[in-house]
N, CA, C and O of each residue as an XYZ file, in Angstrom:
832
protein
N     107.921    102.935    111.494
C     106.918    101.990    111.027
C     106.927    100.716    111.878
O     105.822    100.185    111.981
N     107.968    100.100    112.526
C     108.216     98.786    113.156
C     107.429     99.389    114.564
O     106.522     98.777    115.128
N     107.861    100.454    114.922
C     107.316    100.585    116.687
C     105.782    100.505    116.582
O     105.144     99.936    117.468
N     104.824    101.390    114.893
C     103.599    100.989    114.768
C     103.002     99.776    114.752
O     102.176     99.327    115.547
N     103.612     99.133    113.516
C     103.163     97.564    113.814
C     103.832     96.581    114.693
O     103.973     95.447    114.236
N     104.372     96.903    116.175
C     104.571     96.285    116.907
C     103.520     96.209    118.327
O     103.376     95.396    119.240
N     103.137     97.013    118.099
C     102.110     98.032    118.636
C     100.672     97.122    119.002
O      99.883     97.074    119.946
N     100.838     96.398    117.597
C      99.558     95.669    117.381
C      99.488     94.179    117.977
O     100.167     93.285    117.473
N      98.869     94.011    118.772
C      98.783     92.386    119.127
C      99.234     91.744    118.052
O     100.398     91.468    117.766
N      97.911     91.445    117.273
C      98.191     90.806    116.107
C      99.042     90.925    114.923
O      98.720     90.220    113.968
N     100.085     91.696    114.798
C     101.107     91.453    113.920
C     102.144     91.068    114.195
O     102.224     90.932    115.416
N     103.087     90.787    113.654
C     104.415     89.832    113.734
C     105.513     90.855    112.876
O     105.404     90.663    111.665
N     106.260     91.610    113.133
C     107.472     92.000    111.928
C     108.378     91.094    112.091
O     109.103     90.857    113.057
N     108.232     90.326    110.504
C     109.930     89.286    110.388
C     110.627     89.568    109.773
O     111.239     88.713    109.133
N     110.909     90.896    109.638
C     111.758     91.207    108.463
C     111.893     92.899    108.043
O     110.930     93.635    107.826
N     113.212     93.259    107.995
C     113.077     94.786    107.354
C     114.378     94.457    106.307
O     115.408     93.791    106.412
N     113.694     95.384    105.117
C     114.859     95.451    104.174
C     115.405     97.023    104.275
O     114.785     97.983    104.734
N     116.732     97.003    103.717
C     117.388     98.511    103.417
C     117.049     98.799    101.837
O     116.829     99.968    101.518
N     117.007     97.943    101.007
C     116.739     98.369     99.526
C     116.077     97.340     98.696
O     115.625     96.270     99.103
N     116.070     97.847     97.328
C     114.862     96.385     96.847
C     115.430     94.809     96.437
O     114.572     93.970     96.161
N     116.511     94.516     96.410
C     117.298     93.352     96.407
C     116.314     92.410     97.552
O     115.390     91.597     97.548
N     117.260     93.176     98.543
C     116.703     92.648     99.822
C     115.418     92.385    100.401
O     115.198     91.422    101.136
N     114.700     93.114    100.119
C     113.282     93.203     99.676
C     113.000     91.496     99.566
O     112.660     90.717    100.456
N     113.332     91.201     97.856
C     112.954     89.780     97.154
C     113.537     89.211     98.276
O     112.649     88.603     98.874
N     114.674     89.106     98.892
C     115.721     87.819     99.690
C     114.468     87.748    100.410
O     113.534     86.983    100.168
N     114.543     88.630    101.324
C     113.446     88.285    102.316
C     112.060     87.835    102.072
O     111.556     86.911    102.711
N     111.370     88.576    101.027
C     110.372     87.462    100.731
C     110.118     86.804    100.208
O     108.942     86.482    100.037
N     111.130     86.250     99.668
C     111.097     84.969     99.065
C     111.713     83.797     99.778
O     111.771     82.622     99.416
N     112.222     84.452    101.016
C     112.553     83.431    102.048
C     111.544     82.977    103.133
O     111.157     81.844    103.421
N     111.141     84.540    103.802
C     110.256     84.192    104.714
C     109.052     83.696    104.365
O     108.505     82.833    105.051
N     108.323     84.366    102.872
C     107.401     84.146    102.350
C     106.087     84.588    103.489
O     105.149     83.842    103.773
N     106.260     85.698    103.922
C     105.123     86.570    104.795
C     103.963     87.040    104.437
O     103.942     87.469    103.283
N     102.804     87.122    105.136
C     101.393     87.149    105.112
C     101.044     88.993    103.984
O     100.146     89.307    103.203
N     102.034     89.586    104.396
C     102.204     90.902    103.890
C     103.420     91.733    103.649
O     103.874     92.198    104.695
N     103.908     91.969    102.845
C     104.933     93.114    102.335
C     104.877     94.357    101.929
O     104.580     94.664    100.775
N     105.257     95.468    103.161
C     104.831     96.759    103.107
C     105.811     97.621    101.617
O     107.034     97.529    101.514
N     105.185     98.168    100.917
C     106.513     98.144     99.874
C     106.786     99.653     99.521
O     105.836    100.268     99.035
N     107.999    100.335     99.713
C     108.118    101.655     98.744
C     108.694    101.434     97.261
O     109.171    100.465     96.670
N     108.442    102.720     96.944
C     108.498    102.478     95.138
C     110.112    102.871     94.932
O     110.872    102.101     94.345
N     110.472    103.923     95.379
C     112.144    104.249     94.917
C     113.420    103.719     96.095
O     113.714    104.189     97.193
N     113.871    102.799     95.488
C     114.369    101.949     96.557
C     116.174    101.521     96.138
O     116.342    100.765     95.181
N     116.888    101.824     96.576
C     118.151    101.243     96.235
C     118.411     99.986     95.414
O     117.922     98.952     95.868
N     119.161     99.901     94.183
C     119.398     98.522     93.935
C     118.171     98.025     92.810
O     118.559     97.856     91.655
N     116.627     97.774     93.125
C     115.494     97.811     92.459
C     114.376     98.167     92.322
O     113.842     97.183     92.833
N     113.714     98.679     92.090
C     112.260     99.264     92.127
C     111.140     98.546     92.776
O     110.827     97.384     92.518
N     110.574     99.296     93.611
C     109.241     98.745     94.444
C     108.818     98.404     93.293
O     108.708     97.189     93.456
N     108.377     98.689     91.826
C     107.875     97.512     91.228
C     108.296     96.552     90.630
O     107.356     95.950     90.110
N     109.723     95.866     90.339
C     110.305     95.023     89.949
C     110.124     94.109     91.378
O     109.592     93.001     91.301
N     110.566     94.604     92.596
C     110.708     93.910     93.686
C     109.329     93.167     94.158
O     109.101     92.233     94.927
N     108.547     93.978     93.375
C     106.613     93.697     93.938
C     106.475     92.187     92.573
O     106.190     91.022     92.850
N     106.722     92.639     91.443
C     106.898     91.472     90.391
C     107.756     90.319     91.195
O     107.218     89.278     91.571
N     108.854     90.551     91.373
C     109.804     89.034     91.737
C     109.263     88.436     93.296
O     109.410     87.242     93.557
N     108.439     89.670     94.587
C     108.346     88.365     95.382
C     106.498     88.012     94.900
O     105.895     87.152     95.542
N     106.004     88.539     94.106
C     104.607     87.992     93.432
C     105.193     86.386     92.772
O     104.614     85.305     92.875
N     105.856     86.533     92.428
C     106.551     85.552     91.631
C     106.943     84.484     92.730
O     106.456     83.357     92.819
N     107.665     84.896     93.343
C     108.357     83.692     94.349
C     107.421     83.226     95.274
O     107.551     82.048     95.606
N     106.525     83.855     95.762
C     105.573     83.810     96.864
C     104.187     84.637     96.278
O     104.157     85.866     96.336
N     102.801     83.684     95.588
C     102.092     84.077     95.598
C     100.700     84.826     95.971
O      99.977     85.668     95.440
N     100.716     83.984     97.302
C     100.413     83.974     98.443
C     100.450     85.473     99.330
O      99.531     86.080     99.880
N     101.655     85.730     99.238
C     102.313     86.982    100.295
C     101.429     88.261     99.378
O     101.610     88.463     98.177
N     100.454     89.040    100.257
C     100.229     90.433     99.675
C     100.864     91.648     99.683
O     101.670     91.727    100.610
N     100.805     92.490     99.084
C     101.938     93.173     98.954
C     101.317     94.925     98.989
O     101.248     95.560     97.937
N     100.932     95.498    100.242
C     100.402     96.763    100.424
C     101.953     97.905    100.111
O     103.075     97.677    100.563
N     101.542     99.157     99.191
C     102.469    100.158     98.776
C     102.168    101.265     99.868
O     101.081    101.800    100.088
N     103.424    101.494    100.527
C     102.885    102.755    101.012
C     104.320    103.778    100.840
O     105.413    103.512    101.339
N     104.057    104.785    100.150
C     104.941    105.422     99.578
C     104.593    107.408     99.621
O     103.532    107.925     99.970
N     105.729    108.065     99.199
C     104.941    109.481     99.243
C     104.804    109.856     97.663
O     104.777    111.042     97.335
N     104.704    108.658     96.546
C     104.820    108.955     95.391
C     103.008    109.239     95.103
O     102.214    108.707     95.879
N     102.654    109.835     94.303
C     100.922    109.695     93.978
C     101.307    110.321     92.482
O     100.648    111.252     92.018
N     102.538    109.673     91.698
C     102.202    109.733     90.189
C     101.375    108.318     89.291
O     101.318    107.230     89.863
N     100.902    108.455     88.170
C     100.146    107.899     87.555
C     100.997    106.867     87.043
O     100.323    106.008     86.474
N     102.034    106.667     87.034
C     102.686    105.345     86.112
C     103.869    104.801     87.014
O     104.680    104.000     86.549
N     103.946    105.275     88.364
C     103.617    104.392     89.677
C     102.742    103.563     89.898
O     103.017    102.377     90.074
N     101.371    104.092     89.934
C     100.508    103.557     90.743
C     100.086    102.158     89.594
O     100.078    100.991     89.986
N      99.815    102.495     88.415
C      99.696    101.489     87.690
C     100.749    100.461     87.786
O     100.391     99.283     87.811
N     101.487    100.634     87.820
C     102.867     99.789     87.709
C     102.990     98.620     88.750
O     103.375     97.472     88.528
N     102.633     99.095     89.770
C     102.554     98.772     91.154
C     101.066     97.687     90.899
O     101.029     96.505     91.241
N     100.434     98.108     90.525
C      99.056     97.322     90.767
C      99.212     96.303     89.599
O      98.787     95.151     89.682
N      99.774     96.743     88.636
C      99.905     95.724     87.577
C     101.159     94.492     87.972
O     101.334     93.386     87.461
N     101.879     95.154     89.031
C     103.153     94.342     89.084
C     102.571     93.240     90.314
O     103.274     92.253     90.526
N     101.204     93.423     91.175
C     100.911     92.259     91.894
C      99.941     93.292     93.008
O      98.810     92.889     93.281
N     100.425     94.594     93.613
C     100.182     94.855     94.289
C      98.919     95.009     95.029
O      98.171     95.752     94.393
N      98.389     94.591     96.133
C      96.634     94.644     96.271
C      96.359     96.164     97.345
O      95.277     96.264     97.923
N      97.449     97.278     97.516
C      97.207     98.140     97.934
C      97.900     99.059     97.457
O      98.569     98.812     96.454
N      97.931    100.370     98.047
C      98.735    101.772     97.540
C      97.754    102.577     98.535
O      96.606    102.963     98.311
N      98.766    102.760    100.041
C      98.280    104.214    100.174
C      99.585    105.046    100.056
O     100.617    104.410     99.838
N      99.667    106.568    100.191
C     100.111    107.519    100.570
C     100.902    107.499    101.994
O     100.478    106.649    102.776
N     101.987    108.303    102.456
C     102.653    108.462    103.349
C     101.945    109.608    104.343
O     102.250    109.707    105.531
N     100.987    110.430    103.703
C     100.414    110.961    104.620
C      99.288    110.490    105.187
O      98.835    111.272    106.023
N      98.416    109.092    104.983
C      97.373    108.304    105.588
C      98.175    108.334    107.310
O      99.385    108.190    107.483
N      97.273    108.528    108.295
C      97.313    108.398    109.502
C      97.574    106.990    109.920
O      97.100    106.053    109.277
N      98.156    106.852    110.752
C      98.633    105.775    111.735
C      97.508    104.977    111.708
O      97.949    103.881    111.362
N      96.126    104.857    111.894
C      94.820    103.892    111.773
C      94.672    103.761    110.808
O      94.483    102.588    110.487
N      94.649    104.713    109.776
C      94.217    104.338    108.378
C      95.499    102.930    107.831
O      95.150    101.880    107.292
N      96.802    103.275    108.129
C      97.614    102.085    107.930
C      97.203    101.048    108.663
O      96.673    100.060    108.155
N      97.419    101.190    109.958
C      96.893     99.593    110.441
C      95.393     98.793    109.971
O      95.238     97.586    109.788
N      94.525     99.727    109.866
C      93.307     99.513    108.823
C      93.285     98.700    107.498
O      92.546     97.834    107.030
N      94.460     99.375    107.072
C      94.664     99.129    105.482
C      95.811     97.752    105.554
O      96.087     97.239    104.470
N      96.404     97.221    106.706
C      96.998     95.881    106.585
C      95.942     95.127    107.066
O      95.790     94.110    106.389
N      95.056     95.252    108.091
C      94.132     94.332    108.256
C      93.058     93.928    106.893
O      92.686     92.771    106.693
N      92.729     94.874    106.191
C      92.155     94.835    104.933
C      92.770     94.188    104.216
O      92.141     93.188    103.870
N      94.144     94.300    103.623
C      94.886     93.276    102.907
C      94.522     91.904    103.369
O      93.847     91.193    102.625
N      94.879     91.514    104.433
C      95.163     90.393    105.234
C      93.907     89.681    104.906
O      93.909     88.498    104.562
N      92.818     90.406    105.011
C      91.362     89.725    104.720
C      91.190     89.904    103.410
O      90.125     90.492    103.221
N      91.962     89.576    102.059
C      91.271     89.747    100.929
C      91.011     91.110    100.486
O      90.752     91.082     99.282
N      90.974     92.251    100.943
C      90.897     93.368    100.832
C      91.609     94.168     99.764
O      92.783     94.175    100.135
N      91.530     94.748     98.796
C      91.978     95.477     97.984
C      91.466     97.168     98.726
O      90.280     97.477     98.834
N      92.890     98.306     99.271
C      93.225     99.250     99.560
C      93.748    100.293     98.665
O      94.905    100.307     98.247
N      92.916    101.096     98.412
C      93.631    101.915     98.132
C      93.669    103.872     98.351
O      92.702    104.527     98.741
N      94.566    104.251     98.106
C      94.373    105.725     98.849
C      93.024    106.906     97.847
O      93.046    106.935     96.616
N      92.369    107.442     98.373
C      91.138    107.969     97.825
C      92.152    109.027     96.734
O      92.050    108.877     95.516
N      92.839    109.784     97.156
C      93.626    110.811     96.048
C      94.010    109.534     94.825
O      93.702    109.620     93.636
N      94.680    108.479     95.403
C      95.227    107.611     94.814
C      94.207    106.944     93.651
O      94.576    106.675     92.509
N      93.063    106.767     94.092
C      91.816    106.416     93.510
C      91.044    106.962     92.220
O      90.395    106.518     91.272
N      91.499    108.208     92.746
C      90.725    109.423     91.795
C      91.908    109.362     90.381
O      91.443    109.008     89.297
N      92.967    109.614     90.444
C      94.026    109.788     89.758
C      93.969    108.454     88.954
O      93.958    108.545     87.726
N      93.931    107.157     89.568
C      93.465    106.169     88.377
C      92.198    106.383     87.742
O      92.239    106.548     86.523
N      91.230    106.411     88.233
C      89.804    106.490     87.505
C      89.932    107.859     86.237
O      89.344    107.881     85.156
N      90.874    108.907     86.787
C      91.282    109.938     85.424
C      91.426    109.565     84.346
O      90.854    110.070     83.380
N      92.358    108.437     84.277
C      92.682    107.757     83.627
C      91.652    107.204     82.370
O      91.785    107.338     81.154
N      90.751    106.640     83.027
C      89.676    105.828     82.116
C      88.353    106.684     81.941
O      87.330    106.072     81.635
N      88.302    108.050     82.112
C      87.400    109.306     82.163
C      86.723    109.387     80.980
O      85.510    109.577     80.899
N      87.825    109.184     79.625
C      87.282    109.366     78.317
C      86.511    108.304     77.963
O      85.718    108.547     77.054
N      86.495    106.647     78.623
C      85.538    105.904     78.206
C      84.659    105.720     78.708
O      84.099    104.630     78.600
N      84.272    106.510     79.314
C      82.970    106.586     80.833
C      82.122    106.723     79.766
O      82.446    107.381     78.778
N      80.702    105.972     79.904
C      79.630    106.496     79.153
C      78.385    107.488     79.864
O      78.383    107.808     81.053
N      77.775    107.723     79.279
C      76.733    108.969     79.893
C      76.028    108.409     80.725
O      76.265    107.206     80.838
N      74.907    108.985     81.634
C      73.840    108.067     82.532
C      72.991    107.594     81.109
O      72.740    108.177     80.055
N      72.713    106.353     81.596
C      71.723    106.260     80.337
C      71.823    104.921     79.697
O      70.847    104.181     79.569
N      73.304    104.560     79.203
C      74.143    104.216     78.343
C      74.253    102.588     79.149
O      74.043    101.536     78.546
N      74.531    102.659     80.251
C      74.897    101.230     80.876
C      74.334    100.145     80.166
O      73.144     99.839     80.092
N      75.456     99.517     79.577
C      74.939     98.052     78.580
C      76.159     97.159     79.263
O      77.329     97.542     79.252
N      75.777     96.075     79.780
C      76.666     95.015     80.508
C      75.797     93.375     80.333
O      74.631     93.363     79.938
N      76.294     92.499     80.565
C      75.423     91.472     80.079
C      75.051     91.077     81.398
O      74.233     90.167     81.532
N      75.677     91.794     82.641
C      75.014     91.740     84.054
C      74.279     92.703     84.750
O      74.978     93.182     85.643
N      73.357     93.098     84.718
C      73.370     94.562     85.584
C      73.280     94.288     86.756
O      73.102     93.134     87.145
N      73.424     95.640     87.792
C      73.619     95.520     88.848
C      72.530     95.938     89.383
O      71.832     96.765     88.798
N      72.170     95.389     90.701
C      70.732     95.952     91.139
C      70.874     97.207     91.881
O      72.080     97.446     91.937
N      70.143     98.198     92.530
C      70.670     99.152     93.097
C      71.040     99.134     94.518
O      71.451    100.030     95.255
N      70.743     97.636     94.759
C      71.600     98.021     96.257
C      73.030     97.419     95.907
O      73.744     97.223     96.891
N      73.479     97.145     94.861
C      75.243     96.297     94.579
C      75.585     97.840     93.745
O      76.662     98.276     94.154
N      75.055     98.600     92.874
C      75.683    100.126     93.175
C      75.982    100.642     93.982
O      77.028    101.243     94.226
N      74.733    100.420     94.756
C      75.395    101.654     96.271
C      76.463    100.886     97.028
O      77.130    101.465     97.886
N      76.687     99.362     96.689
C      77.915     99.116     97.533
C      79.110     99.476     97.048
O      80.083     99.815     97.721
N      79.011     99.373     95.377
C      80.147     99.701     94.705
C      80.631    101.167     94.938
O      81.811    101.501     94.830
N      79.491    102.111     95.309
C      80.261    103.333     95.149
C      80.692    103.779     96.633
O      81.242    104.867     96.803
N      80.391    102.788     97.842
C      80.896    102.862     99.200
C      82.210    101.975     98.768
O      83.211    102.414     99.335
N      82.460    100.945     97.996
C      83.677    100.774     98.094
C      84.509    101.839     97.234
O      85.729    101.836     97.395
N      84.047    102.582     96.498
C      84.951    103.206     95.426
C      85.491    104.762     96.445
O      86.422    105.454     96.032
N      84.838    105.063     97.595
C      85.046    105.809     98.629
C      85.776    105.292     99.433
O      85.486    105.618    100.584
N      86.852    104.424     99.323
C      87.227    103.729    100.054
C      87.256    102.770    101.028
O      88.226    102.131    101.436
N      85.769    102.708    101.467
C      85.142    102.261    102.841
C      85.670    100.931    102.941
O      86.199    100.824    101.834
N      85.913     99.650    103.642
C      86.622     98.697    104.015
C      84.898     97.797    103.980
O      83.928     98.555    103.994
N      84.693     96.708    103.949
C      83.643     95.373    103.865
C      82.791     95.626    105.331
O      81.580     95.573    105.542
N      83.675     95.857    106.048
C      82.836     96.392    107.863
C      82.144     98.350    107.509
O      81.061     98.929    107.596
N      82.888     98.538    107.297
C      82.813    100.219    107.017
C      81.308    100.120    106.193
O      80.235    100.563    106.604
N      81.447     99.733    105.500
C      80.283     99.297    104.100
C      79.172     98.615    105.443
O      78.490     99.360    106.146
N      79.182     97.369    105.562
C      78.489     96.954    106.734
C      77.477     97.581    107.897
O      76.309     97.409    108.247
N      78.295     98.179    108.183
C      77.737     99.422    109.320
C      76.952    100.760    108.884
O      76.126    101.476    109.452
N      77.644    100.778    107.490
C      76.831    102.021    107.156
C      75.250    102.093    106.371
O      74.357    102.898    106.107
N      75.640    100.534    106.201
C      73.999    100.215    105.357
C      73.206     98.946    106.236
O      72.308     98.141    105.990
N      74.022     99.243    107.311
C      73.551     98.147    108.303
C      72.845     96.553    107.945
O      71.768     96.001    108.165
N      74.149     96.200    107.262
C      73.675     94.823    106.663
C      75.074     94.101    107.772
O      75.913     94.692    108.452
N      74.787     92.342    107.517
C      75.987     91.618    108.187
C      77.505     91.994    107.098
O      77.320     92.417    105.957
N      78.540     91.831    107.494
C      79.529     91.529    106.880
C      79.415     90.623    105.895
O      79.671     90.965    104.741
N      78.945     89.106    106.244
C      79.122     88.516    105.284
C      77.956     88.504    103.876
O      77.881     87.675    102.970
N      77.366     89.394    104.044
C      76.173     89.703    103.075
C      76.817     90.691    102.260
O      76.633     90.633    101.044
N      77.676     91.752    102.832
C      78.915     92.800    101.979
C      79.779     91.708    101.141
O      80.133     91.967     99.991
N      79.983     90.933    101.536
C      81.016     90.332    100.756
C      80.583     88.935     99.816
O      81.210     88.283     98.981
N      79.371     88.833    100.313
C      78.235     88.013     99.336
C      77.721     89.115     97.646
O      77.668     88.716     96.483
N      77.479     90.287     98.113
C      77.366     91.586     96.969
C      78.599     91.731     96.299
O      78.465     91.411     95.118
N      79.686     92.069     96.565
C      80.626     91.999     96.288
C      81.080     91.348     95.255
O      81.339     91.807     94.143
N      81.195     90.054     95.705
C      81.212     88.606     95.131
C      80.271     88.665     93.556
O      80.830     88.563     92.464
N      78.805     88.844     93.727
C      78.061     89.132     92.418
C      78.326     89.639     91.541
O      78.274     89.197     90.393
N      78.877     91.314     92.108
C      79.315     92.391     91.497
C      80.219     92.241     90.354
O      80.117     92.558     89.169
N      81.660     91.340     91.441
C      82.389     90.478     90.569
C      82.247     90.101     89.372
O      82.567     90.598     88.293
N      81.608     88.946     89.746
C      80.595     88.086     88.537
C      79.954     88.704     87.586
O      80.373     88.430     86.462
N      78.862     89.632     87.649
C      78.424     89.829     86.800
C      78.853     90.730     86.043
O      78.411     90.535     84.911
N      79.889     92.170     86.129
C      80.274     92.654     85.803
C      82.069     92.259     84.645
O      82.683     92.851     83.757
N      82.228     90.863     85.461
C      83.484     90.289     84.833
C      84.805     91.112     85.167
O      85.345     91.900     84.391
N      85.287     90.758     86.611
C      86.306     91.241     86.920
C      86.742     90.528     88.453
O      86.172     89.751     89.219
N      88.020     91.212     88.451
C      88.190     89.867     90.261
C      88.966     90.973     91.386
O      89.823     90.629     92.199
N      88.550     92.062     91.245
C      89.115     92.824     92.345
C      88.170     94.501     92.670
O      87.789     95.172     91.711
N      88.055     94.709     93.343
C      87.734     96.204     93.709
C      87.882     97.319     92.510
O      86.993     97.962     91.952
N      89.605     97.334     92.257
C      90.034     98.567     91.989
C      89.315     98.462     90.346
O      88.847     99.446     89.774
N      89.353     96.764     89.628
C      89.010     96.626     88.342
C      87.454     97.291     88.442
O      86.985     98.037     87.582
N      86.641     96.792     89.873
C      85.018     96.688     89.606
C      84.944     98.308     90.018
O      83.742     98.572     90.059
N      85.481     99.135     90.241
C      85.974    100.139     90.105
C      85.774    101.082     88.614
O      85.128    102.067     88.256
N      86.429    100.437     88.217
C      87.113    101.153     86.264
C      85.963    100.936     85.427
O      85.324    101.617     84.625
N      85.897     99.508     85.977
C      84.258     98.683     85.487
C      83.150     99.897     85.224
O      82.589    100.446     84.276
N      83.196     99.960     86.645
C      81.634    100.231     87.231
C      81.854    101.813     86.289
O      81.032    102.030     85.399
N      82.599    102.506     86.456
C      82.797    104.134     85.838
C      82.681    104.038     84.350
O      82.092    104.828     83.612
N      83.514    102.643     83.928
C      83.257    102.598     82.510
C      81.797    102.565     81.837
O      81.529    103.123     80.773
N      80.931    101.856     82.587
C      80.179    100.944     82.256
C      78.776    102.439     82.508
O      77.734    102.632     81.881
N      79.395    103.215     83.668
C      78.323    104.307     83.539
C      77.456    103.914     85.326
O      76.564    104.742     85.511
N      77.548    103.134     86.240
C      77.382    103.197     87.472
C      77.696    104.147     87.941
O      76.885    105.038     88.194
N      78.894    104.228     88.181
C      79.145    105.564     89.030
C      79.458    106.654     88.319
O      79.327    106.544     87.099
N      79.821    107.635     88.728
C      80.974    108.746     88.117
C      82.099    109.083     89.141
O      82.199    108.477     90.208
N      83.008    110.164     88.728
C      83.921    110.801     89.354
C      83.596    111.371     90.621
O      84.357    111.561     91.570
N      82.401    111.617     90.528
C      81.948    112.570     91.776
C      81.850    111.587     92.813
O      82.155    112.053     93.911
N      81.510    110.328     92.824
C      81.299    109.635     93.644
C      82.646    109.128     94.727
O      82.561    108.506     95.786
N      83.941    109.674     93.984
C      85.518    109.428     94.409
C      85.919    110.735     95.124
O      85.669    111.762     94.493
N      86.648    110.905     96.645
C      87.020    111.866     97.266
C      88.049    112.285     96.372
O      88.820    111.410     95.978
N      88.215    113.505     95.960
C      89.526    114.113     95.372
C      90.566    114.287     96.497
O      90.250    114.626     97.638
N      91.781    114.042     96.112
C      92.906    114.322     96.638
C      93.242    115.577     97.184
O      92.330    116.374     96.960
N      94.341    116.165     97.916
C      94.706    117.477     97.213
C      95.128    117.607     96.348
O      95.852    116.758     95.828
N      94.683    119.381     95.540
C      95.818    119.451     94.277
C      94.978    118.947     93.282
O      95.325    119.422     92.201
N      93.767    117.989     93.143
C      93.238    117.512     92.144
C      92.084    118.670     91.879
O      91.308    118.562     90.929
């Protein structure tokens, strides 16, 4: 992982831990732009360790990349601070992708990884039809929601509906708002709850 992100102009590694103790020392010392985190870790848990440097350093984001893809992981992790979770089998770009995404505000997460939360909230999905919100969304802030719920990154989204960047993240922003939530993965749960999207609109994993 160090020879990858060394790789990169723009990154800096200040720091490797051996287990999750060490983990907190270090970021709560260096207090770094990003903390790559696994979940089963000597000593403390990628999510206790994701809680204490959230805690010490609010600032510092905290991308999971692990070979775990169970359900009370991934929650745990996202509830404990985390603004990413991919998989150990995402390709070498898709990681460096997915720290530049952090870095910009970006909420990441792995599409298997994606699907397996949204399972989750399946039974309160309402029918087409049904959408009652005290915001609605117009149909071009759906179709962004369900390019982000495909994973696509704010440029990815950009290019594919050939709008500027900062007009993706102007929609976004609304989406937010009117729906009442402050991240992706929530406007996400939102949007499925609420009857925008469905399941189909999320790449399945393998195995799913």
């Amino acid at each position: 992982m160090r020879n990858l992100l060394e790789r990169e102009k723009d990154f800096e590694v200040v720091g490797e831990a051996g287990d999750g103790e060490e983990a907190v020392r270090l970021g709560s010392e260096l207090e770094p732009d990003l903390v790559i985190m696994d979940i089963v870790m000597p000593k403390l848990s990628g999510i206790e360790a994701t809680k204490l440097i959230k805690q010490a350093s609010p600032s510092t984001a905290v991308l999971v990349l692990t070979a775990y893809n169970d359900i009370r992981y991934i929650i745990g992790l996202l509830e404990a601070g985390a603004c990413g979770y991919l998989l150990k089998s995402a390709r070498s770009n898709e990681i460096v992708g997915a720290i530049r995404a952090v870095r910009s505000g970006e909420s990441v997460l792995d599409p298997a990884v994606t699907h397996k939360l949204l399972q989750r909230v399946v039974g309160l999905v309402k029918e087409p039809g049904e959408v009652q919100t005290s915001g609605q969304l117009t149909p071009r802030e759906i179709e962004i929601l369900r390019l982000a719920a495909k994973g696509m990154s704010n440029k990815d989204i950009a290019d594919e509906l050939f709008l500027s960047l900062r007009t993706v993240k102007a929609h976004l922003t609304n989406i937010f708002n009117k729906i009442g939530v402050g991240s992706r993965t929530e406007a996400i749960i939102k949007g499925l709850r609420e009857g925008y999207i469905t399941l189909d609109d999320y790449p399945r994993g393998e195995g799913d």
